[in-house]
C-alpha positions in Angstrom: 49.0 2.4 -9.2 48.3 0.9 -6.3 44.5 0.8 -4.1 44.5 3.7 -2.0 40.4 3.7 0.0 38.5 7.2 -0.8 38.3 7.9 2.9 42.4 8.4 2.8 42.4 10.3 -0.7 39.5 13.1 0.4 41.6 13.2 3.8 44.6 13.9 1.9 42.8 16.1 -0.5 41.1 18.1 2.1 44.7 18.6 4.1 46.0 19.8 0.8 43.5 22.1 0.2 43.8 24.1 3.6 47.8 24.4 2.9 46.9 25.9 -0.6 44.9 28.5 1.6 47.7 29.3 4.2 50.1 29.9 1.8 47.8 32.2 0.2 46.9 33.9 3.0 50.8 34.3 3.8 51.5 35.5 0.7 48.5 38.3 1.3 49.8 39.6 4.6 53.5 39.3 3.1 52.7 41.6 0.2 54.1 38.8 -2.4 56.6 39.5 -4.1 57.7 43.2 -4.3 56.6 44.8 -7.7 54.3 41.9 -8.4 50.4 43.4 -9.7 48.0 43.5 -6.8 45.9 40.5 -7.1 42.6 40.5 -8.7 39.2 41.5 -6.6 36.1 39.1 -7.5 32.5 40.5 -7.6 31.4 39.7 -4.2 34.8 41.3 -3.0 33.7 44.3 -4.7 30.4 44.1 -3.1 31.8 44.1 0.8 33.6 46.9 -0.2 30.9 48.9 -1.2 29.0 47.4 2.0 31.6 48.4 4.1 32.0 51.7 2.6 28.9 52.9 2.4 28.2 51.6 6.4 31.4 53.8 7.5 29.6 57.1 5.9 26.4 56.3 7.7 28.0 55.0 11.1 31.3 56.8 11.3 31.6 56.3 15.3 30.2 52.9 15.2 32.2 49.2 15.9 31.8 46.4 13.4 31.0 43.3 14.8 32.7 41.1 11.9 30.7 38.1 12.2 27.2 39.7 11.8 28.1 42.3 9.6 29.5 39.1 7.6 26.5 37.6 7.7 24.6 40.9 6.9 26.9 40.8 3.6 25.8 37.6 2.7 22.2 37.6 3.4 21.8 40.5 0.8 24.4 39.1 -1.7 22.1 36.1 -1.9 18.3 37.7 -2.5 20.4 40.4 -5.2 19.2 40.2 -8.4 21.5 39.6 -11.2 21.3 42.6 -12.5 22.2 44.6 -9.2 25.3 42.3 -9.0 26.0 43.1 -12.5 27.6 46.2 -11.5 30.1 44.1 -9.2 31.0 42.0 -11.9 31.3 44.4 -14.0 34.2 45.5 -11.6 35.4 42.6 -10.8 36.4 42.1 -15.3 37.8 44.8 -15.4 40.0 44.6 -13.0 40.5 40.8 -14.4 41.9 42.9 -17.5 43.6 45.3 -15.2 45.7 42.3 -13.5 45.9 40.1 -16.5 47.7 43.4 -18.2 50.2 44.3 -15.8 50.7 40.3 -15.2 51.7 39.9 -19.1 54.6 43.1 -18.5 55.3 41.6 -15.4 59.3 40.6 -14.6 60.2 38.8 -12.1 63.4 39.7 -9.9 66.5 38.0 -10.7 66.5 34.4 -9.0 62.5 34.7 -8.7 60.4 32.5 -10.9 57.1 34.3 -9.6 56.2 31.1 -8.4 56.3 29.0 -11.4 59.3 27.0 -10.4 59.0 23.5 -8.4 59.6 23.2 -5.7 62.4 20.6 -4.3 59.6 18.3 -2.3 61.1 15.7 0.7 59.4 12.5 1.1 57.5 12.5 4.5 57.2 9.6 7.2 53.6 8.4 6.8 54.1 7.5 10.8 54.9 11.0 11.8 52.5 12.7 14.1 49.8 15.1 12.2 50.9 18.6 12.2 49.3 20.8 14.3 46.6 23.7 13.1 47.0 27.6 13.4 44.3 29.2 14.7 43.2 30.5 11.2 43.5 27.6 9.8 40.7 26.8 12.7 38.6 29.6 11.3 39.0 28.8 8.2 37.7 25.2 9.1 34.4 27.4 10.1 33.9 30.1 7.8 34.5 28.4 4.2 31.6 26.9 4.0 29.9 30.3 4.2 32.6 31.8 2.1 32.0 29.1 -1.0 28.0 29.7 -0.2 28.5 33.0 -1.2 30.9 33.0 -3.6 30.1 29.7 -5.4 31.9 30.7 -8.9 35.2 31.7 -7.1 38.6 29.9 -7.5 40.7 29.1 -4.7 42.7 32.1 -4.7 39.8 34.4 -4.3 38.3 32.1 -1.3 41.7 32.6 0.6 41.5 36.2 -0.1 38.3 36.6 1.2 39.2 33.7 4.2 42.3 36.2 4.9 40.2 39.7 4.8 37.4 38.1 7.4 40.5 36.8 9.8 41.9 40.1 9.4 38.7 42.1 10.4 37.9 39.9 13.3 38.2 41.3 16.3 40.7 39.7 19.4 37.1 38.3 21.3 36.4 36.7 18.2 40.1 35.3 17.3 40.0 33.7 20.6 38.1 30.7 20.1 40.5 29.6 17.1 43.3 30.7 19.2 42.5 27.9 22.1 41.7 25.4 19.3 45.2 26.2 18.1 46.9 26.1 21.6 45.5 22.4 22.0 46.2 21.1 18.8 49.6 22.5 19.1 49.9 20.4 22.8 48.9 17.1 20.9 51.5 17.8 18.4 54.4 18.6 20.8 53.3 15.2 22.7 52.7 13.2 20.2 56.2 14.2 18.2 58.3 13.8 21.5 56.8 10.1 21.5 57.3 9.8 18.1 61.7 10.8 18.0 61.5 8.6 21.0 60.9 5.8 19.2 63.9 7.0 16.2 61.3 8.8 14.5 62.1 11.3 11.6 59.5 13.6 9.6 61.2 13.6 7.0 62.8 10.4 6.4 62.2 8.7 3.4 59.4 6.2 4.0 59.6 2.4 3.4 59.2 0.5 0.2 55.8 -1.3 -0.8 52.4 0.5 -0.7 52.6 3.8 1.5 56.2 4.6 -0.3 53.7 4.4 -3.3 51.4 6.3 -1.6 53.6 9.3 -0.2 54.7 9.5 -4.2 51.6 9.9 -5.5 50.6 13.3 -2.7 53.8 14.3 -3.9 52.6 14.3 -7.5 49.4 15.4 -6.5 50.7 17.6 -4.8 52.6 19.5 -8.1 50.0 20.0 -9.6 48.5 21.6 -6.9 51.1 23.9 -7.3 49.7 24.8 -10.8 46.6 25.1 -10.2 47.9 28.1 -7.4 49.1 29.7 -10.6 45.9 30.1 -12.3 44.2 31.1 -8.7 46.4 34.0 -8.1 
């Protein structure tokens, strides 16, 4: 296999993790597929819950600010003892059991493979202009640092959940920021790809033999099993 410089692989890697957590997220807000078990909660999950619960009773008139009471969340999760989280993950097994039960009766529709089938990949141009970011994929650039500080034993699929929930609870103030960032990028994109056709440019075309063909095949099988690992976040 050919040389390929760490700098390029973690920049690859890194890209590949943020599309894991869009399609995640989409496949949150899109409700999956329909009759598929509701996806497992995780122990801090639980715990924000609870948080969030128990704030409503005592402030019923009262607007959350997301980020602080985010940060509220965390702050306490972190000087808990193990045994006051061991309620939480108490919680979070069984509903581990509770999923990994209805999973096993599970059918998928006809023509669904519930997301165990590969996918048909194309070979991208290397030279194509970098795709531009959403603005959640902006926040997420922010918050999962925080998230993973937090939740330090979670999987992927349980980051994105709780990556999709905070989006979902911020306020339009707050989604603002990201949603600039994500107006720009999206500029640079659109200028960069007009430059780009204008030269004969294709995203998609196959890319030339020699090293970055090799290079693009490799993502691609890196990329696969990716796709697995999706399997055992869900």
């Amino acid at each position: 296999m050919p040389a390929v410089s760490t700098r390029g692989y973690l920049a690859r890697l890194h890209q590949r993790q943020k599309l894991k957590v869009l399609q995640l997220n989409q496949q949150l807000k899109m409700g999956k597929v329909e009759g598929k078990p509701k996806g497992r909660m995780s122990a801090y999950a639980y715990f924000v819950q609870t948080c969030r619960e128990e704030h409503k009773r005592k402030h019923p008139n009262e607007n959350v600010v997301f980020a602080e009471f985010s940060r509220k969340c965390a702050d306490r999760w972190k000087t808990m003892s193990d045994k006051e989280k061991g309620r939480f993950h108490t919680m979070a097994e069984k509903d581990k059991k509770r999923y990994e039960g209805e999973m096993s009766k599970w059918v998928p529709p006809k023509g669904d493979k519930g997301g165990r089938g590969k996918k048909n990949k194309r070979q991208k141009d290397p030279n194509a202009p970098k795709r531009s970011l959403s603005a959640f994929f902006w926040f997420c650039n922010d918050e999962r640092p925080k998230v993973k500080e937090t939740m330090p034993d979670s999987g992927v699929g349980d980051v994105a959940k709780e990556l999709g929930r905070r989006w979902n609870a911020c306020s339009d103030s707050e989604k603002a920021k990201y949603e600039a960032l994500a107006a720009k990028d999206k500029a640079r994109y659109e200028k960069e790809m007009a430059a780009y056709k204008k030269k004969g440019g294709s995203p998609s075309k196959a890319p030339a033999k020699g090293k970055k063909a090799a290079v693009v095949q490799e993502e691609s099988e890196d990329d696969d099993d990716d796709d697995d690992d999706d399997e055992d976040d869900d």
